[in-house]
N, C-alpha and C positions, 0 to 999 in steps of 0.2 A: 758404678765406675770402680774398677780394682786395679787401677794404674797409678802409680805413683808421678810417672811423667804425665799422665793426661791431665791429673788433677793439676800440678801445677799451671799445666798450660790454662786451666782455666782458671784456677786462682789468679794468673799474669793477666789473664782480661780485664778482671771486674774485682779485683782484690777486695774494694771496701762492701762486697756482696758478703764476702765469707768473714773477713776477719774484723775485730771492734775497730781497731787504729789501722792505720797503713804501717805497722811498726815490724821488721824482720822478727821482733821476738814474737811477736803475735800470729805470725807464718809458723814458725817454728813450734809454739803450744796447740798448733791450729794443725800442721802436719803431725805431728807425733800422737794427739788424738786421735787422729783419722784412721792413722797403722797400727795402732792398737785396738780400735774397736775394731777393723776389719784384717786383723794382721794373718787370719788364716785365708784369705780371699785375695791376698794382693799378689799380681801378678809377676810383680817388678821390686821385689822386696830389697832386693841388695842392693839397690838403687842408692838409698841414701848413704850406705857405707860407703858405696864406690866415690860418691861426691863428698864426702867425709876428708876419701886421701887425695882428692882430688886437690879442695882447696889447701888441704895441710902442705902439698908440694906446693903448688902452685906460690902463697905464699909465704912458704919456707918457715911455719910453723913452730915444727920442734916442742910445743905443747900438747894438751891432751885437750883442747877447750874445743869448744863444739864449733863446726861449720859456720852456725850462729854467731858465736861470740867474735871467730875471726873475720868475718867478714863486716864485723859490725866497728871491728877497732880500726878497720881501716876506712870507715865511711865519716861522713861528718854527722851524722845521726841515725835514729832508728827509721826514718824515711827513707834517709840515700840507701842505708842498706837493705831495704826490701828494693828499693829499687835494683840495686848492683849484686842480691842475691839472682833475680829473673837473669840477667846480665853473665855472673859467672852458670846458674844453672843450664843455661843454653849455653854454653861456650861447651859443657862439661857436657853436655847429648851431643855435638856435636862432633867433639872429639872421641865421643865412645860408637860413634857410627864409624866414623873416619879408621878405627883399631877395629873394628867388630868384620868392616869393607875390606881394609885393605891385608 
């Protein structure tokens, strides 16, 4: 696999297959691994930049702290926020089909 979107989508399946906890920060140590060991193979590399500014707009930011970290201050724990990472990371393929389409 050399997609960064695929992998998630299978991460979103079966999460507690790949990561120790269901924890967003453990998604987070768990993808940045992945794009480094295969960072010359991956197909979709800008991917995580593009969702980078994604959520910093989305909500309204103004820090430098990771995708991670904001997503995670606006959850009630590191649960909801793997849950609401899958959440906004679909929202964020769907809106870059929707720009890429139209």
């Amino acid at each position: 696999m050399n997609s960064i979107v695929e992998l998630v989508k299978e991460l979103e399946k079966r999460p507690a297959m790949y990561l120790t906890r269901n924890y967003i920060s453990c998604l987070k140590a768990y993808l940045d691994g992945w794009y480094q060991r295969d960072i010359n193979n991956v197909s979709d590399i800008n991917v995580m930049d593009s969702f980078q500014v994604f959520i910093e707009q989305k909500y309204e930011s103004g820090t430098s702290h990771s995708w991670c970290d904001i997503i995670l201050f606006y959850s009630q724990d590191e649960t909801d926020g793997l849950k609401n990472f899958f959440k906004e990371f679909n929202d964020f393929i769907t809106v870059k089909k929707a720009d890429n389409n139209g």
